[in-house]
N, C-alpha and C positions, 0 to 999 in steps of 0.2 A: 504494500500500500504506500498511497506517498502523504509526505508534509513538506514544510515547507521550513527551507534551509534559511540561515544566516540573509541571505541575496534574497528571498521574497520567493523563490523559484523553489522548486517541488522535487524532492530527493528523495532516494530511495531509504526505506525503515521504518520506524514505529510509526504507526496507525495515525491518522491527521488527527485531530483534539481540538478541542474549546473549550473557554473558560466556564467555571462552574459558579452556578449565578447563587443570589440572596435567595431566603427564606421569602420571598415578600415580592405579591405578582409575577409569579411564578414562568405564566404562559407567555406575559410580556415581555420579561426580563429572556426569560427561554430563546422567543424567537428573537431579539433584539440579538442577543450572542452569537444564532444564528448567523442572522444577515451582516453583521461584524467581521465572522470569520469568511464569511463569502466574499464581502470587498475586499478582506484582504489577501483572499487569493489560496486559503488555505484549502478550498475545495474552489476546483475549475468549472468554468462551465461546463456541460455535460459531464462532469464525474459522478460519482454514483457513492450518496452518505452512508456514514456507517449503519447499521440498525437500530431501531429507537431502544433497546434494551443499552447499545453502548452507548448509544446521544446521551440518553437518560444517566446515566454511569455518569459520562464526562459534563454533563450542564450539572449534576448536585439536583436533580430532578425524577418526580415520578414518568414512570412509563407514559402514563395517563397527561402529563403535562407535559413530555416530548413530542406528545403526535399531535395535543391538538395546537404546539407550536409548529409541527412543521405541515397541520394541516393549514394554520395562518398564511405560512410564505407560499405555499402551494395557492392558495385564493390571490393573494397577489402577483403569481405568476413569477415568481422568483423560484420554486421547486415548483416539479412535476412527481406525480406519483403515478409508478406504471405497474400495475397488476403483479403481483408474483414477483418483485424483479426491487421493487426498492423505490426510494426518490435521487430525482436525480436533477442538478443543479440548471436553471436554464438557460441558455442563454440569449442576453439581453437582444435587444429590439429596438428600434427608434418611438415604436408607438408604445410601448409600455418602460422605457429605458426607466423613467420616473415615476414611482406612484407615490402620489398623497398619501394613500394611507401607509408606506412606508415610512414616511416623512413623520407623519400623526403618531408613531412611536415616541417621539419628544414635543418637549411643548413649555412655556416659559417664552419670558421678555427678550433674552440671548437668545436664543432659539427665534425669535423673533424676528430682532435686529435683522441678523443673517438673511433671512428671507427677502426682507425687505430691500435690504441691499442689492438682492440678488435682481428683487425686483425693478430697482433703478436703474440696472445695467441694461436689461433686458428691454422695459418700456421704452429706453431711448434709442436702441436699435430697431424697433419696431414701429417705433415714429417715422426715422429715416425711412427703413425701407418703406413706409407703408407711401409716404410723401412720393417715394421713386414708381412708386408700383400702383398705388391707387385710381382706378377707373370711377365712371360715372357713377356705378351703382354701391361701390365703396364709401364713397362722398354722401351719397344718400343715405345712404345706413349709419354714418357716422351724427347727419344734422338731423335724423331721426331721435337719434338716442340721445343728443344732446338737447331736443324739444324737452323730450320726457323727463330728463334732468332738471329741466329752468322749470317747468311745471311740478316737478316734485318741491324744490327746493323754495320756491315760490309758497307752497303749502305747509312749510317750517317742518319736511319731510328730508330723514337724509342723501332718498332717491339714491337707495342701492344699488338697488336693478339696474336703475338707465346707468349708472356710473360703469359698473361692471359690464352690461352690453357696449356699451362708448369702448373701453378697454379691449374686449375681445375682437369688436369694428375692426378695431386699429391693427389688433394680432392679425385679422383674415386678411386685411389687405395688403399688408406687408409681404405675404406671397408664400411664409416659408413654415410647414407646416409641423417641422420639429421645434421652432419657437414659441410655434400656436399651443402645442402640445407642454411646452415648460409655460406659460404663461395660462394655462384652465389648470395645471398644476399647483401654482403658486397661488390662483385665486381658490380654490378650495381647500389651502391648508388656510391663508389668511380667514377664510368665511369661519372656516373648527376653531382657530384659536379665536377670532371675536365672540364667537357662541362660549366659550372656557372663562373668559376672561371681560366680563362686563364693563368694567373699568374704562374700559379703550375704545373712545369715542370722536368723533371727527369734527375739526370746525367747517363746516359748509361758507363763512362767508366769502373767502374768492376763489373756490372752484368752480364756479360757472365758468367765470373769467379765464381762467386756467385753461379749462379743455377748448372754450371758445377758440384762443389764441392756437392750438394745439390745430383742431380743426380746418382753421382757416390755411398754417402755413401747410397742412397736409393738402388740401384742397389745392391751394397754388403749385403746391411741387415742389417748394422750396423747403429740401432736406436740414439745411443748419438751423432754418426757424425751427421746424418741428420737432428736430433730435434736443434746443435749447429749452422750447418751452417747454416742452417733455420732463428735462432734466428740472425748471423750474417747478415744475408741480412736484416732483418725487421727492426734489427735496424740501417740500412745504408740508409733505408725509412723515420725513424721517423728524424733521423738528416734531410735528404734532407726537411723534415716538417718545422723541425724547424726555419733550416736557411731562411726558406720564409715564416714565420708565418705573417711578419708585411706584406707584397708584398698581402698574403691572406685575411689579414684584409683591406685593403683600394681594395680591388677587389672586397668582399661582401660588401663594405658600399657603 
């Protein structure tokens, strides 16, 4: 069998291993080790895991809490399980490369941040391209969702929906649909942690303005407006973060 030598790469000898989790959430903690050991390479894709009698052994876990951890990563398509024969690791995909509910194994304000950052990098390449690539019916679907917007927020509404359709507009028309697929990723882990975490609430008064400016230089075609105000709005996101970092911190504890 192999593990994995000093260099990360996969040597011949004792049997591959993971670490052996707390007393405490057991199935969580379980598959979390799991997918742990999977990044880091200690089983390959298509390799074939040990038995849940040794998982069980090496997580510090019952039998009963190794299957129905690796029935977890099996739903999220990270293991396959094949009849008579075992689970076997899969390998990734562009359309499943990322799942939320992988991601939804952590959770917290840091846990947050990160997100969100990730999400600023990402918005503003999605601006760009969307400026480069956006057609007739793109434009429209954008001054659609940003009606619904000015009419929610006009009703002292914080117009989710329209904010979140305006956002995805922008992923479709940008052209590129492994972006599109990191960007409905990011907006449903953000959606679980607002629902966790009450605390964390938005100032609506110049996001009209915001996506307006966004809109229009997308509409024109003009890339640096849209990649800028893009970046303006994100980071009018990560202040409103900031300023309720500590409010988020005693919310997750």
């Amino acid at each position: 069998m192999n593990t994995n030598g000093a260099n990360g790469h996969a040597v011949l000898g004792a049997a591959p291993s993971v670490e052996a989790v707390e007393r405490t959430t057991l199935v969580d903690r379980a598959a979390e080790s799991l997918l742990d050991a999977i990044r880091r390479g200690t089983f390959e894709p298509g390799s074939k895991l040990p038995n849940e009698h040794a998982l069980a052994a090496q997580l510090g876990v019952s039998r009963t809490a190794a299957r129905e951890a690796l029935q977890r990563l099996v739903s999220l398509d990270v293991l396959s399980a094949r009849h008579g024969h075992g689970y076997f690791v899969e390998t990734p995909e562009a359309a499943r490369a990322i799942r939320p509910e992988v991601l939804s194994l952590t959770r917290g304000p840091e846990v947050l941040l990160e997100i969100l950052e990730a999400r600023v990098a990402l918005e503003k390449e999605l601006a760009i391209l969307a400026a480069r690539r956006a057609g007739a019916d793109d434009v429209a679907r954008l001054r659609a969702a940003l009606d619904e917007l000015r009419a929610a927020i006009e009703l002292k509404s914080p117009g989710t929906e329209a904010d979140v359709a305006f956002h995805l507009a922008i992923a479709d028309a940008a052209g590129n649909r492994f972006l599109y697929r990191l960007t409905d990723v990011i907006r449903v882990y953000l959606e679980r942690m607002r629902g966790s975490l009450p605390a964390w609430t938005h100032d609506r008064s110049d996001v009209l303005a915001r996506h307006e400016a966004i809109l229009e230089a997308i509409a024109a075609g003009d890339e640096a407006a849209a990649g800028a105000a893009m970046q303006g709005h994100m980071d009018m996101v990560l202040r409103q973060f900031e300023a309720r970092r500590e409010q988020l911190a005693e919310a997750d504890g």
